[in-house]
DRENDO-1510 file (C-alpha; in Angstrom, 1 decimal, always signed):
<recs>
REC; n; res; u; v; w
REC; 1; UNK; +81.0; +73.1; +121.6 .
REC; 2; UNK; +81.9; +69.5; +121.4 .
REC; 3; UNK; +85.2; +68.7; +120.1 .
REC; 4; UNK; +85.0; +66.8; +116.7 .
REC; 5; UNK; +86.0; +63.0; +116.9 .
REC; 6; UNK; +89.2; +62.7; +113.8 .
REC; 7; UNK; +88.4; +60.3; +111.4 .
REC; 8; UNK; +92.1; +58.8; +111.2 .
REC; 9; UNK; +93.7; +58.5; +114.0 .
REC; 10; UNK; +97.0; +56.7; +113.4 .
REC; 11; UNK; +98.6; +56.2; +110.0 .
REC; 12; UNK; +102.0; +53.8; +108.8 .
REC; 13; UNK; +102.6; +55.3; +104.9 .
REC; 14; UNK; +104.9; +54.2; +102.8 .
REC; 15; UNK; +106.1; +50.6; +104.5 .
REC; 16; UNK; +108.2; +48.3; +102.8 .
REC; 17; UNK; +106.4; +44.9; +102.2 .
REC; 18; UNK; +109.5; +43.0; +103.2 .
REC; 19; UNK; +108.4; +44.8; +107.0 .
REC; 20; UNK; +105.1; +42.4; +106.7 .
REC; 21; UNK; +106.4; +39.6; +105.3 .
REC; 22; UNK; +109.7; +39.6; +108.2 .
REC; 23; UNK; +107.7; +41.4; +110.9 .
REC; 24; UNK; +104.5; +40.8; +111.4 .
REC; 25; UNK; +104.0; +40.8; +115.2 .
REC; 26; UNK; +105.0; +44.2; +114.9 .
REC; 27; UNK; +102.6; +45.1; +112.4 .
REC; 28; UNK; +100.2; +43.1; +114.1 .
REC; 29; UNK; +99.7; +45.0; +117.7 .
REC; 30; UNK; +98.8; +47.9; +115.8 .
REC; 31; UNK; +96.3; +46.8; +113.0 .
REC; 32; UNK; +94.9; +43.7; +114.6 .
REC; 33; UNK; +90.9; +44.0; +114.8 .
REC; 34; UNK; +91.4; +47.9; +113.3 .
REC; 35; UNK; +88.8; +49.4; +111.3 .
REC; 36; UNK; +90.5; +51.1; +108.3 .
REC; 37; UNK; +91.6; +52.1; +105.1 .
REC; 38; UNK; +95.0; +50.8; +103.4 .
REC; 39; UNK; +96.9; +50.9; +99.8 .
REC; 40; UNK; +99.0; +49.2; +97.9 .
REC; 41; UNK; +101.8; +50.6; +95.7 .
REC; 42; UNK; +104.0; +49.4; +93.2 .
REC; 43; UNK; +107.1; +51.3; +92.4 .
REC; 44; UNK; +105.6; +54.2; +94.1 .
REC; 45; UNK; +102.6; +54.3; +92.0 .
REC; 46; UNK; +99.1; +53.3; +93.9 .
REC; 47; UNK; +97.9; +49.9; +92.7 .
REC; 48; UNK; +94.8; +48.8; +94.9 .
REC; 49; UNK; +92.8; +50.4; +98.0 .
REC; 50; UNK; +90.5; +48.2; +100.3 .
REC; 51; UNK; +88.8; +48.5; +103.7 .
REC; 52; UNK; +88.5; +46.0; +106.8 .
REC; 53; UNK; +87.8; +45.6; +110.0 .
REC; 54; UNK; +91.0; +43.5; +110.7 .
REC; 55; UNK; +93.7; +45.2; +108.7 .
REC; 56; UNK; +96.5; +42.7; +109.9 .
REC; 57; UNK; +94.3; +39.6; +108.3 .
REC; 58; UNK; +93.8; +41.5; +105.1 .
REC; 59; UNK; +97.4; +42.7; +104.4 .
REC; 60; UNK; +98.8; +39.4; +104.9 .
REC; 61; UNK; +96.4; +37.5; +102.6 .
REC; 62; UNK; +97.4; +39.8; +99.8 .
REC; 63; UNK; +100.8; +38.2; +100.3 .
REC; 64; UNK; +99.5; +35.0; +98.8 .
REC; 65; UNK; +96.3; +36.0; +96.9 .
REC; 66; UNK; +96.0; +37.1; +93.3 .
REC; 67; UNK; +97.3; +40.6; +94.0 .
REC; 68; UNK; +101.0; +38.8; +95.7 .
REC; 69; UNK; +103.4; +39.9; +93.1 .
REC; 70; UNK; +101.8; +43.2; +92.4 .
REC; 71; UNK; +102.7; +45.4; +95.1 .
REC; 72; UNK; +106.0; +45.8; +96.7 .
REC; 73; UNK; +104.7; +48.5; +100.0 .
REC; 74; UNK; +102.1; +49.8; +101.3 .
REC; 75; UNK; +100.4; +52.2; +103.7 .
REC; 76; UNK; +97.4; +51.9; +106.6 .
REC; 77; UNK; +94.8; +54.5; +107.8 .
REC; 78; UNK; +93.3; +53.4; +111.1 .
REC; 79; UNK; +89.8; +55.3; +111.4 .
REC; 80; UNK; +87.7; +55.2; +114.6 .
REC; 81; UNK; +84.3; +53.0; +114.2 .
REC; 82; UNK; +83.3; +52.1; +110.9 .
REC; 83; UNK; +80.7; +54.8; +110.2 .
REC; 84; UNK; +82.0; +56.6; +107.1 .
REC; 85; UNK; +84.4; +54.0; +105.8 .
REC; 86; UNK; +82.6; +52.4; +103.3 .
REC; 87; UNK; +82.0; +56.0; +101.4 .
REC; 88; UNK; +85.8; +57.2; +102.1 .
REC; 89; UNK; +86.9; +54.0; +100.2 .
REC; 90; UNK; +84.5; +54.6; +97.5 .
REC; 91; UNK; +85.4; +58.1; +97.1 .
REC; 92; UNK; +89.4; +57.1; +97.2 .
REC; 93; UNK; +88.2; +54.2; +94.3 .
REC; 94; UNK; +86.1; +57.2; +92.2 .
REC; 95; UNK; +89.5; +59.8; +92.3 .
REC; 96; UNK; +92.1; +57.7; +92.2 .
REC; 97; UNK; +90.4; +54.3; +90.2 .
REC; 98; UNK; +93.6; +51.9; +90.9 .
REC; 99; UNK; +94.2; +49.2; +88.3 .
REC; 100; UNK; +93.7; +46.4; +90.6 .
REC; 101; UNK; +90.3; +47.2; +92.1 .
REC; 102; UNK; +87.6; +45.9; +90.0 .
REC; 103; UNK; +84.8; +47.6; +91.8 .
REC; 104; UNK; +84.2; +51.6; +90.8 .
REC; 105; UNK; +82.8; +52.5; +94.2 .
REC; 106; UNK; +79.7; +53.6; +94.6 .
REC; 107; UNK; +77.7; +56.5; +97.1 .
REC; 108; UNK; +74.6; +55.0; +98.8 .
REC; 109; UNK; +72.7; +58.5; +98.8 .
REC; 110; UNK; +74.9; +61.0; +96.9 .
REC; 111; UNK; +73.3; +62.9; +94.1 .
REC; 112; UNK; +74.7; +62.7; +90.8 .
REC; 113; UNK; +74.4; +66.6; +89.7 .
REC; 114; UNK; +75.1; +65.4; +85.8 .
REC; 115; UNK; +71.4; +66.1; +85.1 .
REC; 116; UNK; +70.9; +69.4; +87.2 .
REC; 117; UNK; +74.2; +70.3; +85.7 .
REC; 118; UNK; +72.7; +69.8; +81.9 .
REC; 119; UNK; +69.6; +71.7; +82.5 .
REC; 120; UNK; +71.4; +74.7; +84.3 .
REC; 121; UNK; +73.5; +74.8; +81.6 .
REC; 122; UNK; +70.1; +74.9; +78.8 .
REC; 123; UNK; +68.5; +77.4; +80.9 .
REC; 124; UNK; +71.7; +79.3; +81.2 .
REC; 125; UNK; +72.6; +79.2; +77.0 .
REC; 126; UNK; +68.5; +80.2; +76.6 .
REC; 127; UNK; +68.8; +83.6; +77.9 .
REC; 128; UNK; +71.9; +84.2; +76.5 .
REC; 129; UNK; +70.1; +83.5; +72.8 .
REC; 130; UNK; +67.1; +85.6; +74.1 .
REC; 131; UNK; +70.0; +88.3; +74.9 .
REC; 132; UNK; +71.5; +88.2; +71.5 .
REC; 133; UNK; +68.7; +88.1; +69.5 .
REC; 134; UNK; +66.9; +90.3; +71.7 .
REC; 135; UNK; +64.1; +88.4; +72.4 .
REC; 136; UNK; +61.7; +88.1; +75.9 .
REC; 137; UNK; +61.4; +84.9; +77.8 .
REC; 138; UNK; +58.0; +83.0; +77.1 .
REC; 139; UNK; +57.5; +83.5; +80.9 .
REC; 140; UNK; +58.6; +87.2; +80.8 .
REC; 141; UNK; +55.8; +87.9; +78.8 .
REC; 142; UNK; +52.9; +86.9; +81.3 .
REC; 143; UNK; +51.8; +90.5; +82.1 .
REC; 144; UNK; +51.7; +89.4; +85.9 .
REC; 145; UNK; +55.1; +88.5; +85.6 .
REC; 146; UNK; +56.5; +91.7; +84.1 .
REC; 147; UNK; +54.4; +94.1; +85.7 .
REC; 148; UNK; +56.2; +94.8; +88.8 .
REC; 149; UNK; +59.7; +96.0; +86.6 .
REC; 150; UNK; +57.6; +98.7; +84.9 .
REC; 151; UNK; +58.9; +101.9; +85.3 .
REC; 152; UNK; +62.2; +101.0; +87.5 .
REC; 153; UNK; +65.9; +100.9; +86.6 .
REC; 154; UNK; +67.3; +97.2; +87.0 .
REC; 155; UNK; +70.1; +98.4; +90.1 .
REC; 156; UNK; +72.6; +96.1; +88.5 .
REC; 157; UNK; +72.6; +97.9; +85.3 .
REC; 158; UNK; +75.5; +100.2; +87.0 .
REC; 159; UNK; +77.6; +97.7; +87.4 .
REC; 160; UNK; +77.3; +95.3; +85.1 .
REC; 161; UNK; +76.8; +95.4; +81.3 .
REC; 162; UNK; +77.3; +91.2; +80.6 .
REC; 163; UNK; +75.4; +88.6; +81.3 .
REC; 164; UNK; +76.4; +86.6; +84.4 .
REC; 165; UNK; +75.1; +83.6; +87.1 .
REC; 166; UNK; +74.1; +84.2; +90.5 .
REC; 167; UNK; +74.2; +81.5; +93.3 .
REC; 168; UNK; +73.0; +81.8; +97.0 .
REC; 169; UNK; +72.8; +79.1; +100.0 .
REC; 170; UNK; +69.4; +78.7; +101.5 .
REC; 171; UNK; +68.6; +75.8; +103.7 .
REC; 172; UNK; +71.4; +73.3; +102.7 .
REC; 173; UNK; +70.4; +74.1; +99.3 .
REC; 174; UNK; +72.5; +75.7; +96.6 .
REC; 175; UNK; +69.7; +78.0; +94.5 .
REC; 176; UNK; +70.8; +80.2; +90.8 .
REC; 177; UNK; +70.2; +83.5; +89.2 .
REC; 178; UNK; +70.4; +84.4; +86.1 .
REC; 179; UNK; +72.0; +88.5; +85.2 .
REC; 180; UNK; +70.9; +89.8; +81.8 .
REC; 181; UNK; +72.8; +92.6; +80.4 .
REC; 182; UNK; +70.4; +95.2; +81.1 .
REC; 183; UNK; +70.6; +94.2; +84.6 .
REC; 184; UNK; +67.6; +91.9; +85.3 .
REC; 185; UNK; +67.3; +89.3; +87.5 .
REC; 186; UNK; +65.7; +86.0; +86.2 .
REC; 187; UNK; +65.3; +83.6; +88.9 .
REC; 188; UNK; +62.2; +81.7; +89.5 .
REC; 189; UNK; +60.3; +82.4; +86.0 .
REC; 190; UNK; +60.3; +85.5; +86.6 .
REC; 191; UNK; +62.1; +89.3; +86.5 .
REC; 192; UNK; +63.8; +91.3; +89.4 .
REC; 193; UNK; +65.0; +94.6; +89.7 .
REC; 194; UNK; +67.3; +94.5; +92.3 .
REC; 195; UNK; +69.1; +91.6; +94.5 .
REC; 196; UNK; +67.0; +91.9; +97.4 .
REC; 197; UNK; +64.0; +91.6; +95.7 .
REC; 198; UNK; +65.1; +88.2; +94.3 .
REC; 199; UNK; +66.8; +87.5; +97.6 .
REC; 200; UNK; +63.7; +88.4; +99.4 .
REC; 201; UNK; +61.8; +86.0; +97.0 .
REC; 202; UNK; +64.1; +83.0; +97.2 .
REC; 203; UNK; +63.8; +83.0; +101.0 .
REC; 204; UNK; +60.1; +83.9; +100.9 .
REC; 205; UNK; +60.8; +86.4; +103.3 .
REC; 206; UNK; +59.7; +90.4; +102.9 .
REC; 207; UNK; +63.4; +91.3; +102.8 .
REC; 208; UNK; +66.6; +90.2; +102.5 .
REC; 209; UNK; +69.8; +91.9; +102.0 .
REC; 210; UNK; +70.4; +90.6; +98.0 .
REC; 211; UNK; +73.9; +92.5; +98.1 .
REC; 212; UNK; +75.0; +89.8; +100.7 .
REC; 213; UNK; +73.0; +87.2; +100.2 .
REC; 214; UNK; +74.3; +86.9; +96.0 .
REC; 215; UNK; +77.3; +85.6; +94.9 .
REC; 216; UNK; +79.1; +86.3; +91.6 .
REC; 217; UNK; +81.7; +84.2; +89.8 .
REC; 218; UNK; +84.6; +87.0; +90.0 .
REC; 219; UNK; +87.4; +84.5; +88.3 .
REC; 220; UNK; +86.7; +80.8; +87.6 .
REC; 221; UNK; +86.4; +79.1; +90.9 .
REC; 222; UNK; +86.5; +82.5; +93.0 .
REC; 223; UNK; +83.0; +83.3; +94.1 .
REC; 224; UNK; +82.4; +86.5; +96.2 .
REC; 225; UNK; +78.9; +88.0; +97.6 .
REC; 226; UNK; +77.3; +90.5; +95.0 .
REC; 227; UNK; +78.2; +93.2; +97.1 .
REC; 228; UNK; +81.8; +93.4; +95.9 .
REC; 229; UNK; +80.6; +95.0; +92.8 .
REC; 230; UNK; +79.8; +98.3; +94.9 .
REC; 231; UNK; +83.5; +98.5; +96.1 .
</recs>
């Protein structure tokens, strides 16, 4: 397996700017032509982030440009190439947002999962309702749909009596489940009995181990695969 290239590879944090201002040629031989990312602090407090692909030239023009009596140190990150810079300053400008960048950085192919997000959430309140006021999903209702439950215990109804989510991995792709408190699987439009049989129908494969291929929310943040339930 080939090693993985580090995206830093040297770092000065934390440097007085009385060191740039009295000892440049120092600073010089190790930013000069450098792609990377750097900061600027005031009073310990970050104040502005930028990228270049001559650091040295950079730093020292914020000695004399609008930004000169803002910041009193500031730190480097020298990166090898270029290829991700432009998203790691954007993503340092979206957590952080100093008060001296203008410019909210922005993801050239990211997806913004505000709108998934809102409809997971709809769906998700829906068959809660449906559970409270005891009423079937439209979908449910299609006697194609519901046909294949007849007659067979949901397996989840013995350990679970609350509704909950489901989530699995399949492809790069992050796919949900829905539990009712009977122990039904809704995923897809439609019921399933057990795990595997949703599993098996999320892969569109004959079978898949739904014990191992589910995970459950155990705590907030703490997702573990279905099959802890058993233990």
């Amino acid at each position: 397996m080939p090693k993985r290239k580090p995206l830093v590879c040297q770092h000065l944090e934390n440097i007085s700017r009385d060191v740039l201002e009295q000892h440049q040629e120092i600073v010089r031989q190790y930013v000069r032509h450098r792609w990377g990312v750097y900061a600027l602090y005031r009073r310990g407090k970050i104040y502005y982030v930028g990228l270049a692909g001559n650091l040295r030239s950079r730093l020292v023009h914020h000695l004399k440009d609008r930004h000169h009596d803002s910041w009193d140190s500031f730190s480097v990150y020298l990166t090898i190439g270029d290829s991700h810079l432009r998203e790691l300053e954007s993503l340092i400008l979206r957590i952080v947002k100093p008060s001296g960048n203008k410019q909210k950085g922005k993801f050239a192919k990211s997806e913004d999962l505000r709108r998934r997000f809102k409809r997971d959430w709809y769906a998700k309140m829906r068959l809660r309702l449906n559970d409270l006021l005891g009423r079937q999903p439209r979908l449910a209702l299609r006697k194609q749909k519901v046909s294949k439950t007849d007659g067979r215990k949901p397996v989840l109804s013995e350990y679970t009596n609350s509704p909950m989510t489901l989530r699995a991995r399949h492809k790069g792709k992050t796919v949900w489940a829905y539990v009712r408190k009977t122990g039904l699987i809704w995923f897809a439009g439609r019921h399933f009995t057990s795990p595997s049989l949703a599993g098996a129908h999320a892969v569109k494969r004959r079978t898949c181990n739904g014990w191992k291929f589910w995970q459950y929310q155990r705590a907030p943040g703490d997702w573990v695969v279905l099959d802890n339930l058993r233990k």
